[in-house]
C-alpha positions as CSV (number, residue, x, y, z in Angstrom):
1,X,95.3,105.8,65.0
2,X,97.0,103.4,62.7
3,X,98.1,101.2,64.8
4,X,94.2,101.1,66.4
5,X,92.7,100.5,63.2
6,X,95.1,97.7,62.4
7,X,94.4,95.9,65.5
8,X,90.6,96.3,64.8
9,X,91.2,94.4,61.6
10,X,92.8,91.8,63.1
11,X,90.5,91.1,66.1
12,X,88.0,91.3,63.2
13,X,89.6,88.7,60.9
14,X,89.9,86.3,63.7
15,X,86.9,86.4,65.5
16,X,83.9,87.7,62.8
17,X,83.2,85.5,59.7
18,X,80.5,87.4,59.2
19,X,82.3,89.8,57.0
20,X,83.9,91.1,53.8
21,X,87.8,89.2,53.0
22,X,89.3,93.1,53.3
23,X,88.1,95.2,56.4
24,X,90.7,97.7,56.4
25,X,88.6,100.5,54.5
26,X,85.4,100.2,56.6
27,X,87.0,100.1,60.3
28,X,89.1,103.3,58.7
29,X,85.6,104.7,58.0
30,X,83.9,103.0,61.1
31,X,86.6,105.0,63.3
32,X,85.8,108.2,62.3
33,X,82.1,107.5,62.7
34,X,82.4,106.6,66.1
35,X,84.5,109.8,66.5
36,X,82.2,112.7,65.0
37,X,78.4,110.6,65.6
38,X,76.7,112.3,68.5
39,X,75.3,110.5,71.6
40,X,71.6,109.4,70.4
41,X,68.6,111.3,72.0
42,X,67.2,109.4,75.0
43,X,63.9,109.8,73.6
44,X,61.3,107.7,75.5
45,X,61.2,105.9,78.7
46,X,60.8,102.6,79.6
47,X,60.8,100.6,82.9
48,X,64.5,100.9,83.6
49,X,64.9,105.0,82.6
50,X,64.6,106.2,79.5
51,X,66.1,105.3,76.1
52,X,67.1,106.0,72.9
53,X,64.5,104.2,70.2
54,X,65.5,102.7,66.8
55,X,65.1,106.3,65.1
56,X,66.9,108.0,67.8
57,X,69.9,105.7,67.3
58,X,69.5,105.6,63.2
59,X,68.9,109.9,63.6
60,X,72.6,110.0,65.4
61,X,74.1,107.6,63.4
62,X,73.2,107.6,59.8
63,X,74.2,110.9,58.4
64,X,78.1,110.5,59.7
65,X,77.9,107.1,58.6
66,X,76.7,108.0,55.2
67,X,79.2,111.1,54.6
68,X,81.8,107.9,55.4
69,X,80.4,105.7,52.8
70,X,78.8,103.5,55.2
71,X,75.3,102.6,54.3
72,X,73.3,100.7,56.9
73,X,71.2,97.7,55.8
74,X,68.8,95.7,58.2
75,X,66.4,92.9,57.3
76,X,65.2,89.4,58.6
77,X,64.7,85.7,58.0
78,X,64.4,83.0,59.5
79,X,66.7,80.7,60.1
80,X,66.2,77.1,61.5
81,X,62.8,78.3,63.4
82,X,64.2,81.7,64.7
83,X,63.8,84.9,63.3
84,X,67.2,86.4,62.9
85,X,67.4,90.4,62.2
86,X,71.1,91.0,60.6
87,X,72.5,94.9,60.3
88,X,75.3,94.8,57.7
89,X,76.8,98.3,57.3
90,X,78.4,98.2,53.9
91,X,81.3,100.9,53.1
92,X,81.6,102.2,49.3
93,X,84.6,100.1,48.8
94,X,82.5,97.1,48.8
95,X,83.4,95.8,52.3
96,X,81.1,94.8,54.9
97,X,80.6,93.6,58.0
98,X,77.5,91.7,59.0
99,X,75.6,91.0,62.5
100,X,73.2,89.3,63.6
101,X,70.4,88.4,66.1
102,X,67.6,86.3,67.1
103,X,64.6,88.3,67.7
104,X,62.2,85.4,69.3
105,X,59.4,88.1,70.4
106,X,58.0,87.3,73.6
107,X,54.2,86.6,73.5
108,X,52.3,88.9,75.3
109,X,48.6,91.1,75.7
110,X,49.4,92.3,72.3
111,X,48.6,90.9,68.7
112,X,51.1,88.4,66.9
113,X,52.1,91.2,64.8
114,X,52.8,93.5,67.5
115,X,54.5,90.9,69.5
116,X,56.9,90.3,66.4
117,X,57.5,94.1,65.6
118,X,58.7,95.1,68.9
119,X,60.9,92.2,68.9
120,X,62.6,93.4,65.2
121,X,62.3,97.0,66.7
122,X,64.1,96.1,70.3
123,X,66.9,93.8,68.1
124,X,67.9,96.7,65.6
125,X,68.2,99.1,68.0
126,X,70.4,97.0,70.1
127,X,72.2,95.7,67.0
128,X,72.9,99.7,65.8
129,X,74.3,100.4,69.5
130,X,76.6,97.4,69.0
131,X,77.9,98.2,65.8
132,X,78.9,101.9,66.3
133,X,79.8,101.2,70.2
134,X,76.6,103.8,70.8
135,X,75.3,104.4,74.7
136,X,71.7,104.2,73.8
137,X,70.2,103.0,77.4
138,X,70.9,103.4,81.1
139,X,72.1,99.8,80.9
């Protein structure tokens, strides 16, 4: 297990500088997350079978993250034109790690605020099944 979460922190250093300067803490508690965090509820369906939503994912994840110290932040901005949604999960220790993603919505039949919501909504769900490595789709 060591020698896992070692590597983790070293793939992290080199290829995320979207983070805290210390990792080692938060892939420690990020490991055992992953371990004890239930598979999220396929709750709905959509065209391509059915899927866990943003609450299913945040239901199965955010009480193990929280008993390890992990609290899970999401928010938006823009940023040069796009909308960016990041998910930074900080651990108690004061280490994070941050993602992000553009969440361009698509227009569509529905209103501009709709169009925009189910972009954030469809970005923070994917973003949650990245960080904790989560099967949330039949994808």
């Amino acid at each position: 297990m060591e020698a896992l979460r070692n590597r983790i922190v070293e793939v992290i250093g080199e290829s995320n500088k979207y983070r805290s300067n210390e990792v080692d803490q938060i892939v420690e508690a990020l490991l055992k997350v992953q371990a004890e965090a239930p598979a999220p509820v396929k709750n709905k369906k959509g065209n391509r079978g059915p899927y866990a939503d943003v609450f299913a994912m945040l239901d199965a994840v955010k009480p193990i993250a929280s008993k390890h110290g992990i609290l899970i932040y999401q928010h938006h901005r823009r940023d040069k034109g796009d909308i960016v949604v990041h998910s930074t999960l900080i651990h108690k220790s004061g280490q994070w790690l941050d993602s992000r993603l553009e969440a361009n919505p698509i227009e569509s039949d529905l209103t501009y605020f709709q169009d925009r919501s189910t972009a954030f909504t469809y970005t923070k769900r994917h973003l949650i099944q990245t960080q904790f490595a989560m099967g949330g789709d039949e994808e």
